[in-house]
C-alpha positions as semicolon CSV with decimal commas, in nm:
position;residue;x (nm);y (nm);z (nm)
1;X;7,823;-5,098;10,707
2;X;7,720;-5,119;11,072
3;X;7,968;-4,831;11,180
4;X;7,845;-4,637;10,885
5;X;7,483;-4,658;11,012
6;X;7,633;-4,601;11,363
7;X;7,764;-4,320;11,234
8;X;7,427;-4,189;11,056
9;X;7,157;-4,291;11,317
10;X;7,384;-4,088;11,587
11;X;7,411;-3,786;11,414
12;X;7,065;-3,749;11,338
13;X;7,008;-3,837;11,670
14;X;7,219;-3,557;11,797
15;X;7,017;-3,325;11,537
16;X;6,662;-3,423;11,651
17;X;6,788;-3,359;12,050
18;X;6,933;-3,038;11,997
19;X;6,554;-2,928;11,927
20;X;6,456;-3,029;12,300
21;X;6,492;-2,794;12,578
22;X;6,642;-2,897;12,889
23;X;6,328;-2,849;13,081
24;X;6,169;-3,083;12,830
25;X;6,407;-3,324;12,919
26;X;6,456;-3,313;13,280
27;X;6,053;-3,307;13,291
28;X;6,046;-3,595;13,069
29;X;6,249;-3,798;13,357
30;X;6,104;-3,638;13,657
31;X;5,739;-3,697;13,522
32;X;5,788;-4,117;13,546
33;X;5,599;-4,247;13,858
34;X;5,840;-4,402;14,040
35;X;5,649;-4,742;14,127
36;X;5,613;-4,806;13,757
37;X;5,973;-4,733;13,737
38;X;6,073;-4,974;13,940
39;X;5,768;-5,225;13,789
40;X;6,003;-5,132;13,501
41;X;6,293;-5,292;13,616
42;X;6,168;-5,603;13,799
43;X;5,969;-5,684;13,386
44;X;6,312;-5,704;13,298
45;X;6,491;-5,900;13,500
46;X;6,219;-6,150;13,482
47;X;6,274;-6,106;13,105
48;X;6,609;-6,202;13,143
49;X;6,530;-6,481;13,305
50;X;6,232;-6,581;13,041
51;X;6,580;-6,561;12,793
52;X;6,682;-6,888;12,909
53;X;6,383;-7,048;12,767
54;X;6,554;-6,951;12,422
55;X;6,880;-7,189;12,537
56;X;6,668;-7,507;12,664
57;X;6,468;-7,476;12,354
58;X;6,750;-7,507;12,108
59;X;6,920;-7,774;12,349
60;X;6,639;-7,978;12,331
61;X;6,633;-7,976;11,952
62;X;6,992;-8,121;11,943
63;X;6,877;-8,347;12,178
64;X;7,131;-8,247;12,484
65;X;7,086;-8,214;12,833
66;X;7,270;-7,999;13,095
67;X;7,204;-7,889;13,407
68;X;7,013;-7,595;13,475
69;X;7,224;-7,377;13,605
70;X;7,439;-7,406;13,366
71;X;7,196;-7,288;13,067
72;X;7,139;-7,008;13,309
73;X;7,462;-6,907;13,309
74;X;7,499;-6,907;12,987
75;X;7,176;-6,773;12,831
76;X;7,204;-6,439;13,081
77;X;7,664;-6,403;12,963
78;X;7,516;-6,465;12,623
79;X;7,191;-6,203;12,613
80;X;7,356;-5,953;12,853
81;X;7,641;-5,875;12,688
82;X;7,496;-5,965;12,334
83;X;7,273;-5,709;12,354
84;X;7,539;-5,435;12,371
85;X;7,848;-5,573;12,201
86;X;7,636;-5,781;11,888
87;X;7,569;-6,140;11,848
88;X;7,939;-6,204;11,647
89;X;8,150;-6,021;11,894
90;X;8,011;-6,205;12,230
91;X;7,708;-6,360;12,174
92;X;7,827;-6,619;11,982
93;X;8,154;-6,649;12,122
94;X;8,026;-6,697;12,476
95;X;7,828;-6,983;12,352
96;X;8,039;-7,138;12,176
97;X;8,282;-7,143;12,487
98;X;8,104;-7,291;12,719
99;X;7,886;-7,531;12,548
100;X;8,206;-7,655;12,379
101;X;8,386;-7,739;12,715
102;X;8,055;-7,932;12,818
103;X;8,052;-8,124;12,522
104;X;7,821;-8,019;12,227
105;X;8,007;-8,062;11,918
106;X;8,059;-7,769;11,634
107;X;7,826;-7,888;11,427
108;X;7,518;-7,916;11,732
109;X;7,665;-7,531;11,826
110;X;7,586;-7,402;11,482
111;X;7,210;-7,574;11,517
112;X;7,162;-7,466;11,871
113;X;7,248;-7,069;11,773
114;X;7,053;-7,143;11,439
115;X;6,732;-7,230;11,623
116;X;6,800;-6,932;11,888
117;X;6,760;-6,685;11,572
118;X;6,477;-6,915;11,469
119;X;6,279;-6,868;11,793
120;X;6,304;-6,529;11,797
121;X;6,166;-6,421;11,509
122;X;5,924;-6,636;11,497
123;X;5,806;-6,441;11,779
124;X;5,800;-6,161;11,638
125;X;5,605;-6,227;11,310
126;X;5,312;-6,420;11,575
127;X;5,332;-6,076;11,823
128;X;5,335;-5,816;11,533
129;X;5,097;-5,986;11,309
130;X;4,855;-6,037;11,623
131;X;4,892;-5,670;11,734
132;X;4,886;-5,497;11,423
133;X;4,560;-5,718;11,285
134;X;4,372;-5,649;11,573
135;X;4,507;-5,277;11,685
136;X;4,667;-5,143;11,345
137;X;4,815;-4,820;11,405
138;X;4,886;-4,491;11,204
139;X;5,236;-4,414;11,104
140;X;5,362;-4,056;11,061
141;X;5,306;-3,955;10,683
142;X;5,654;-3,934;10,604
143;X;5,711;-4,293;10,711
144;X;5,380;-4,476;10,580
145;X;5,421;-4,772;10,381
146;X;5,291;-4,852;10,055
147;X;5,007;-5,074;10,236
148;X;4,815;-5,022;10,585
149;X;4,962;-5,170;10,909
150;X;4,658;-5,445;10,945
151;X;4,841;-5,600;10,581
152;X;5,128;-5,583;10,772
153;X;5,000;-5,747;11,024
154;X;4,795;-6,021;10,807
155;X;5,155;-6,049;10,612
156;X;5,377;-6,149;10,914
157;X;5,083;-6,405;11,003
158;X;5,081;-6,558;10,664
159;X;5,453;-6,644;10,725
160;X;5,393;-6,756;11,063
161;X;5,139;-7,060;10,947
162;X;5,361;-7,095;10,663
163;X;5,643;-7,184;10,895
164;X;5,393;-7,391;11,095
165;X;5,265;-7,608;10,794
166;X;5,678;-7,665;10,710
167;X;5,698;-7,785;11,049
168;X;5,419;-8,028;11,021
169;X;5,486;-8,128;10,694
170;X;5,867;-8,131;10,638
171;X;6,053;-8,374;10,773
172;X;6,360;-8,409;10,497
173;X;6,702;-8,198;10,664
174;X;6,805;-7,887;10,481
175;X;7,147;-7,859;10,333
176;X;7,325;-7,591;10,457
177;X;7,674;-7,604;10,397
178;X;7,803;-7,877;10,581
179;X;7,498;-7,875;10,845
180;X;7,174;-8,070;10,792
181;X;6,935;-7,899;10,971
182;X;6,573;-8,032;11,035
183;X;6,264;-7,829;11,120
184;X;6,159;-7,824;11,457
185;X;5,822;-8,029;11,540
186;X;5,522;-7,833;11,569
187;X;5,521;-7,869;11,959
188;X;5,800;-7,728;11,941
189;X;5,776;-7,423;11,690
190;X;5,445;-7,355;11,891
191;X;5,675;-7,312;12,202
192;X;5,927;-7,123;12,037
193;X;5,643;-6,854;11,922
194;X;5,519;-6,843;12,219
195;X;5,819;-6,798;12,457
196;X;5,939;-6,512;12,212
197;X;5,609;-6,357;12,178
198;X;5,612;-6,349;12,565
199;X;5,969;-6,226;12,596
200;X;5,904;-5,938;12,352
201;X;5,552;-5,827;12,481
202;X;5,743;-5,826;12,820
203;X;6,035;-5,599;12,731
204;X;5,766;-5,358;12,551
205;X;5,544;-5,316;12,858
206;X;5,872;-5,217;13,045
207;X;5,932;-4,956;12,753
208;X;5,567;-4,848;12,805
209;X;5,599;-4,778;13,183
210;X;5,875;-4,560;13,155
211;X;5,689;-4,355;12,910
212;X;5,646;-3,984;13,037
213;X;5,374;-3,960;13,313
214;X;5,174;-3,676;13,119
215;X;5,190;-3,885;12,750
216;X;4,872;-4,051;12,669
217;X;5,020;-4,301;12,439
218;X;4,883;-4,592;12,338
219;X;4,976;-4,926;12,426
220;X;4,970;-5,102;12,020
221;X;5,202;-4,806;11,937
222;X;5,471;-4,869;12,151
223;X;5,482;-5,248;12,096
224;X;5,448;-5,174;11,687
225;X;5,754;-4,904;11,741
226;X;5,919;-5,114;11,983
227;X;5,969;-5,399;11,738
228;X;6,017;-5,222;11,437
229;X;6,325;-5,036;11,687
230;X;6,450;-5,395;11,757
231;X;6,405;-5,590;11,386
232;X;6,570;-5,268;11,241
233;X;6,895;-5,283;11,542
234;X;6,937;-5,658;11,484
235;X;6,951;-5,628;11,060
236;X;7,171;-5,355;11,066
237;X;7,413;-5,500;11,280
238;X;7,526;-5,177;11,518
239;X;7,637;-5,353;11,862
240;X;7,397;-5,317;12,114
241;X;7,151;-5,092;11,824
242;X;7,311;-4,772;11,974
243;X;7,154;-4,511;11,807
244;X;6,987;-4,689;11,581
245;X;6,750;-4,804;11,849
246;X;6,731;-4,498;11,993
247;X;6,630;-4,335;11,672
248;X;6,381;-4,501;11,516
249;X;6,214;-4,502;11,893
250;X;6,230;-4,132;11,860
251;X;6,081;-4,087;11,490
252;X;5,794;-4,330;11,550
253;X;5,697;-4,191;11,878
254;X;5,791;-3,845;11,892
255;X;5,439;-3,744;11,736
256;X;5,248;-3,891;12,030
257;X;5,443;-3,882;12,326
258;X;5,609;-3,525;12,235
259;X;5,979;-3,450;12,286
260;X;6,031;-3,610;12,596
261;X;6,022;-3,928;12,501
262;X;6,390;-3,957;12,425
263;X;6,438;-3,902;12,793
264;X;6,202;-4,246;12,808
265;X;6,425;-4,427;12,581
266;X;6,771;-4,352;12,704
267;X;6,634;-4,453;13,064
268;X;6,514;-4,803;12,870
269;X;6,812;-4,850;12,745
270;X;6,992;-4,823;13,103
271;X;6,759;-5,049;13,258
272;X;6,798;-5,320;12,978
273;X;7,103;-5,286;12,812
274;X;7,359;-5,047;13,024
275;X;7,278;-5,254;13,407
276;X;7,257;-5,620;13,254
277;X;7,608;-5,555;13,073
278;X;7,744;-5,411;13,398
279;X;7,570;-5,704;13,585
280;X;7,693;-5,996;13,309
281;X;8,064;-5,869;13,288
282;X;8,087;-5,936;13,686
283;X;7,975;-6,268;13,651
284;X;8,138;-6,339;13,326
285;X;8,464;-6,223;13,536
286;X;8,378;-6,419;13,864
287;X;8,292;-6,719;13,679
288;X;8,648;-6,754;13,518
289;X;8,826;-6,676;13,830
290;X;8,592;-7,007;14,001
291;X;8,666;-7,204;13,750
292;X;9,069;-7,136;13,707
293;X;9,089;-7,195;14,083
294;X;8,891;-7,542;14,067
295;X;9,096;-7,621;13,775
296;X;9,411;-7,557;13,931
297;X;9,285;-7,773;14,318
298;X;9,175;-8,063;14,064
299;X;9,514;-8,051;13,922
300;X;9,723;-8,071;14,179
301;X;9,509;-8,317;14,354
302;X;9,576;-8,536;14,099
303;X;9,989;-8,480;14,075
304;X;9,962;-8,521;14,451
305;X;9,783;-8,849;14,414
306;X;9,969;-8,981;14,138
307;X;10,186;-9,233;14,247
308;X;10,518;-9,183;14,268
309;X;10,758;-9,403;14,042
310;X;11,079;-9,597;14,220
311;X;11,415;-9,446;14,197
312;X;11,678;-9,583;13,951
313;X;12,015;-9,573;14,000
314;X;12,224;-9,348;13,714
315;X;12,513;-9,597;13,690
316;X;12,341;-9,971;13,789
317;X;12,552;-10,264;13,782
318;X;12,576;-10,511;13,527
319;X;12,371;-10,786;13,507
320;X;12,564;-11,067;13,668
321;X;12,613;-11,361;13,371
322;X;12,696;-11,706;13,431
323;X;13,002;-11,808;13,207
324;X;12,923;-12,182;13,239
């Protein structure tokens, strides 16, 4: 399903460019101010960094500690190249790697990556349901729902104080297979809101700067497309939402911005996707070479160290025995 819709959102993507000139495109580019360019880029590195709140979060609800820089480590392998290769081909993998050589068991791997989904959208149902109650914004006519974006809105914050009242009153553990899985206290949901909402208001500003310098665009629209772009790339499973992301980005934005704003996107998606994944691979690749060479110094320290046991003879002589 996820190469099919690969498959689909690029070729109408390919369509809807062929209908932009190249001096659209090139002015679509050149028009960015660089300062807010490079505003751009220092939003989302601190983002990045923001993403490790996601990993002390879920360690804290399965009550481990580790040292920092080690949830660092992990959070950037595990966002950088999850973003562009999908949560089940490194994502998860990554995790599970490293926390399981410092010691969280299976079973406190599946919670941990069960309250990282958790956090997230939680986030996004407290940032979409603020912005689209307060700023609700006008789809194009082919795409309007059934209902106005404000009931969207009012919608995504009914199920954000309906997770908050399960929090405060729900204390049994869910069954889920073989996992038991408790809700989060309410200091702690309220954190996990929050730290998403920030993370995701974050990444949309840096989306907004990059918009073409001649667009007058509004702020609400961008974070409204901007989150539809990322719920829609996570559900339908594409690694990294190529295309997909790109796409709906284009649709929902193309009205207001005009047809430059696919140059806007693809230079997004270099600055948060393309750079991190160059960035994590290097220290994915760096970090295993460390750690193979401190494995292999720790090991022969300890055969050197080991002490050595005494020779025995092959043939030894019979034990002498007293006939009397």
């Amino acid at each position: 399903m996820a190469l099919v819709l690969f498959a689909f959102a690029i070729r109408l993507l390919i369509t809807e460019a062929g209908k932009i000139t190249r001096e659209e495109f090139v002015g679509g580019i050149t028009s960015i101010e660089p300062a807010y360019l490079l505003i751009a880029a220092f939003l989302i590195a601190l983002n990045y960094g923001l993403l490790t709140c996601y990993d002390l979060l879920a360690l804290r609800y399965v009550c481990r500690v580790l040292p920092l820089r080690r949830v660092v480590l992990v959070a950037f392998l595990g966002y950088s190249l999850g973003n562009n290769l999908g949560t089940l081909i490194a994502a998860a993998p990554i995790r599970y790697r490293f926390y399981h050589r410092w010691g969280l068991t299976h079973t406190q791997i599946v919670a941990l990556m069960s309250v990282l989904a958790l956090t997230f959208w939680s986030g996004v149902c407290v940032l979409g349901g603020v912005a689209l109650t307060l700023a609700p914004i006008e789809l194009p006519a082919k795409y309007a729902l059934p209902f106005g974006t404000r009931t969207l809105g009012i919608i995504l914050l009914s199920v954000t104080c309906f997770y908050g009242l399960v929090c405060l009153f729900w204390h049994k553990p869910w069954p889920i297979g073989k996992l038991h899985l408790r809700p989060p206290s309410v200091g702690l949901a309220s954190v996990q809101a929050s730290v998403a909402a920030v993370d995701l208001l974050i990444s949309a500003t840096a989306l907004y700067l990059v918009m073409p310098g001649n667009a007058d665009v509004p702020f609400p629209m961008v974070l409204a497309a901007y989150l539809v772009a990322i719920v829609v790339s996570l559900i339908s499973q594409v690694p990294g939402g190529l295309g997909v992301l790109e796409l709906i980005l284009w649709t929902l934005l193309k009205d207001t911005v005009g047809q430059p704003v696919l140059a806007s996107v693809l230079i997004f998606r270099i600055l948060y996707y393309i750079l991190p994944l160059f960035v994590g691979m290097i220290v994915l690749v760096a970090h295993e070479i460390y750690s193979g060479a401190v494995e292999a110094q720790t090991d022969a320290r300890i055969e050197k160290n080991r002490p050595s046991e005494p020779l025995r003879p092959e043939n030894p002589d019979p034990p002498f025995i007293d006939a009397s």
